[in-house]
C-alpha positions in Angstrom: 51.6 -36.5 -88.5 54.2 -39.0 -88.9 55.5 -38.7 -86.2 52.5 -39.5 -83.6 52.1 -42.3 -86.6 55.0 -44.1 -85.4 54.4 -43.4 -81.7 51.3 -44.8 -81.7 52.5 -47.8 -83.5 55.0 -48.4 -81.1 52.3 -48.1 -78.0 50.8 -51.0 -80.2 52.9 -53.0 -80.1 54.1 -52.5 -76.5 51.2 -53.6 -75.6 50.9 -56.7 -77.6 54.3 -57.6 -76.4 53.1 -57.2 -72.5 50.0 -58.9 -73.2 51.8 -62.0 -74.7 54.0 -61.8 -71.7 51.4 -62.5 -69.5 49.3 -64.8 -71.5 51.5 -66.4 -73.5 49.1 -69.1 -74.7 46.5 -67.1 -75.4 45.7 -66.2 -79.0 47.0 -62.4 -80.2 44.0 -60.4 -80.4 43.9 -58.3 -82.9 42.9 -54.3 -81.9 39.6 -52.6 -82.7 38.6 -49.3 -83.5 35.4 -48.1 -82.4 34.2 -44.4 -83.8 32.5 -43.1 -81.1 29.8 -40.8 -81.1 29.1 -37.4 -79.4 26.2 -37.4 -76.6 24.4 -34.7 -75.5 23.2 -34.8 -71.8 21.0 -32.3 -70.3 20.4 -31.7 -65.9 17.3 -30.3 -64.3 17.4 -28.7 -60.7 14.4 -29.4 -58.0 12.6 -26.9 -56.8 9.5 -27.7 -54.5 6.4 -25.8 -54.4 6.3 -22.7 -52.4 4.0 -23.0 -49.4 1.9 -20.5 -47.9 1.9 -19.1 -44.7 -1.2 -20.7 -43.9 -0.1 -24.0 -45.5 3.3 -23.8 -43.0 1.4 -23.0 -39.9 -0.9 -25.9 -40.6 2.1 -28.6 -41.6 3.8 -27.6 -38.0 0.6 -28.1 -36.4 0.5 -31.4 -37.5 4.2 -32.1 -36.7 3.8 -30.9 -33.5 0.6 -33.2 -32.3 2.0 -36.0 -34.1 5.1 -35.5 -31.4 5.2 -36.1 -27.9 6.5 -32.6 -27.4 4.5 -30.1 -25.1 5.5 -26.5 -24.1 4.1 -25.2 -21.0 3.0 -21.5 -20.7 5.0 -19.1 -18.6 4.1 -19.4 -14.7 2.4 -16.1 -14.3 4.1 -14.4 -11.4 1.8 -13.7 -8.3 1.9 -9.6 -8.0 2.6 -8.9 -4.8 0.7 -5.5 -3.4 3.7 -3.1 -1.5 3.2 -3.3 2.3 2.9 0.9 1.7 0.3 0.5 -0.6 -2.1 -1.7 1.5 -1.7 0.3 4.6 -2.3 4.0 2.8 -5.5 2.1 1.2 -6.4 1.0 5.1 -6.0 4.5 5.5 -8.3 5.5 3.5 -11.1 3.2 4.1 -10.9 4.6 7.6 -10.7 7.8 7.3 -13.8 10.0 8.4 -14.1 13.5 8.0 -15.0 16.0 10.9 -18.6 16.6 11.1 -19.2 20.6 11.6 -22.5 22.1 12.9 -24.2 24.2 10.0 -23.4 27.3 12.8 -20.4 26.8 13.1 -17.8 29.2 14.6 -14.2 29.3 15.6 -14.2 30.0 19.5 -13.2 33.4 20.0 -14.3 34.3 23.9 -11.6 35.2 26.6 -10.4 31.8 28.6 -7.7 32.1 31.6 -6.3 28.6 32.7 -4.0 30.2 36.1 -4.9 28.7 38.7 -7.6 26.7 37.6 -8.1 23.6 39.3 -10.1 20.7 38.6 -12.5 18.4 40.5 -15.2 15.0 40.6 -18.1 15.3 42.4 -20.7 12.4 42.7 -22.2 13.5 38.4 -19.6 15.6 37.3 -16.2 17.0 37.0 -15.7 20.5 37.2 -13.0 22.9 36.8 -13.3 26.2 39.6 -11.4 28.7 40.0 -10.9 29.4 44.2 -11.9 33.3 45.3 -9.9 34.9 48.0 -10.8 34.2 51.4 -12.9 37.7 53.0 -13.0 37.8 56.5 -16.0 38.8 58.6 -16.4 39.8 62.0 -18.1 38.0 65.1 -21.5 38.9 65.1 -22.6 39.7 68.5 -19.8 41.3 69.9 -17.7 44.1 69.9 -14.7 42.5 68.9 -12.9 43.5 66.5 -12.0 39.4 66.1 -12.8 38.1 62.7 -12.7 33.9 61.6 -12.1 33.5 57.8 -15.4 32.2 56.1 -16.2 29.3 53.6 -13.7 28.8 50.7 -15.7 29.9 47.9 -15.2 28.5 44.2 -16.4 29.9 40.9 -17.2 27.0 38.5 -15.8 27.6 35.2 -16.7 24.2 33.7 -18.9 21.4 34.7 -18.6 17.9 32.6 -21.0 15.0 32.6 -18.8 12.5 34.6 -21.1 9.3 33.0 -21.6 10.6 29.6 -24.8 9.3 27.6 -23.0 7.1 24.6 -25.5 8.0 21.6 -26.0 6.2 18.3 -26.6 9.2 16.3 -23.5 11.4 16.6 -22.9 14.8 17.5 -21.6 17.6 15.2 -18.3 19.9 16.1 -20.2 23.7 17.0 -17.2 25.1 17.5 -12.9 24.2 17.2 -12.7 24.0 20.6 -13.8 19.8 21.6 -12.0 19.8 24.9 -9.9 21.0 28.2 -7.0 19.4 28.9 -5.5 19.0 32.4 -3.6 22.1 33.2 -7.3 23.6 32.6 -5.7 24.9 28.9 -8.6 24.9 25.7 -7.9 21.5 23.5 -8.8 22.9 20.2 -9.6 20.4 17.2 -6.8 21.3 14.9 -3.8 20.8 17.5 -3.7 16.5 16.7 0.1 17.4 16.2 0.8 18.9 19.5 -1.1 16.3 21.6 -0.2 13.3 19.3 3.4 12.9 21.0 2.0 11.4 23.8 0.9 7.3 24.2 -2.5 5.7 24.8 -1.8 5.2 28.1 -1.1 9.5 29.1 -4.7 11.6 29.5 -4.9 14.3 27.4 -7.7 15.9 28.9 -11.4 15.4 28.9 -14.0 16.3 25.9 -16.6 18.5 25.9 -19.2 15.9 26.1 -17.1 14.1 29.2 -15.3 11.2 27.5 -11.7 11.4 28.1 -9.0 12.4 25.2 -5.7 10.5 25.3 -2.3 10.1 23.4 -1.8 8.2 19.9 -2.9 4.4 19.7 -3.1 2.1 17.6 -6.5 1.0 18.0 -9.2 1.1 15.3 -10.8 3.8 15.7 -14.6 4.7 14.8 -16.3 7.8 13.1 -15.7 10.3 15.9 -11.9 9.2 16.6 -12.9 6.9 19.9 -12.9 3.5 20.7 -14.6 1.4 23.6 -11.9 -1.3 23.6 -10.7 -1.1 27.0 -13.9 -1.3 28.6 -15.1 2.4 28.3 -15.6 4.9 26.0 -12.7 7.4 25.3 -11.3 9.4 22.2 -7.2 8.7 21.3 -5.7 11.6 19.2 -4.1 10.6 15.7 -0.8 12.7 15.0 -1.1 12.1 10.8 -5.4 13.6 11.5 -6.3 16.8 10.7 -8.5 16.8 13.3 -8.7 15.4 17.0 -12.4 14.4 16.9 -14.8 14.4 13.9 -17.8 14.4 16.3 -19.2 13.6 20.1 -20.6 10.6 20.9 -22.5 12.5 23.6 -23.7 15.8 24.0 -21.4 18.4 24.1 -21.2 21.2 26.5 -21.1 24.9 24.7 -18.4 27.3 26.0 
């Protein structure tokens, strides 16, 4: 306790002694004690009012329309249809279904195409068959001479060459709708076979007359035929299940 006594003391009077130094005019002012006294202080923390969600939505609302920020929507994207798509739904807008006679019957009679030949007269076209040739002898005489006679056909088939175009259609009586050129049976179910070949290549002919050609890429109607070169004619479809669905004139039966 002494001790700090005399430091203190000697702090003192440093102090006055530095004082006087720089002030050596001034008056020595004596040092005073002040007891001070203990304070208590005391800190509170902020915390603001929860909002609710409701509250939030409705303060950024009003933040937002007081600002001169605007968000566009999204573009919505155009859907674009596949190329595949629209033509199979072409497809099946146009597709028609073969139109069968209520007596309907596969064709099941004997048919020989050899040598049959075909034929337009001033109505029709016909396809013959030609008979041999019998010689007879010269009437009159004893001469055992004979001359050959008339050629004679027998007429297998005989088409309508100007076929009578009809509104109401006719139904299939049989799978057999045409002959083709070599004289050979065009049945219904052979679209395959006969679809190889182009618009431009004759098929054959119809039962009710109109000519059948290749595949084309026309628009076809009900009965698979289209008029838009002029005159009727039926085009076979390769993807069909069937070469016609009807006749547009009256067929001939086999």
């Amino acid at each position: 306790m002494l001790f700090v006594t005399i430091v203190f003391l000697v702090m003192a009077i440093g102090a006055t002694f530095i004082n006087s130094y720089r002030n050596p005019n001034s008056e020595e002012t004596p040092l005073k004690f002040v007891e001070s006294q203990d304070v208590e202080y005391s800190a509170e923390t902020y915390s603001p009012k929860p909002l609710s969600r409701d509250a939030n939505l409705a303060e950024m609302r009003s933040k937002i329309a007081a600002s001169d920020l605007t968000i566009a929507a999204p573009a919505k994207e155009e859907e674009v249809v596949p190329e595949e798509v629209m033509e199979e739904e072409v497809e099946q807008e146009t597709k028609f279904i073969a139109q069968k006679c209520s007596n309907y019957n596969p064709f099941l009679g004997t048919w020989n195409s050899s040598d049959l030949k075909s034929e337009v007269t001033n109505t029709s076209r016909i396809f013959y068959r030609e008979l041999a040739v019998v010689p007879k002898p010269v009437i009159g005489t004893t001469s055992t001479e004979q001359i050959p006679s008339e050629p004679s056909r027998d007429i297998v088939v005989q088409l309508p060459l100007f076929p009578l175009f009809k509104t109401n259609v006719s139904c299939l009586p049989s799978d057999v709708v045409g002959i083709a050129q070599d004289g050979s049976l065009i049945r219904n179910s052979e679209s395959g076979l006969y679809g190889v070949f182009g618009s431009e290549t004759l098929v054959g002919y119809a039962l009710d007359g109109y000519p059948i050609y290749g595949s084309s890429s026309e628009k076809l109607d009900e009965c698979g035929g289209s008029s838009s070169t002029g005159s009727y004619a039926y085009y076979v479809t390769p993807q069909a299940e069937h070469i016609l669905n009807c006749f547009r004139a009256n067929p001939l039966s086999l």
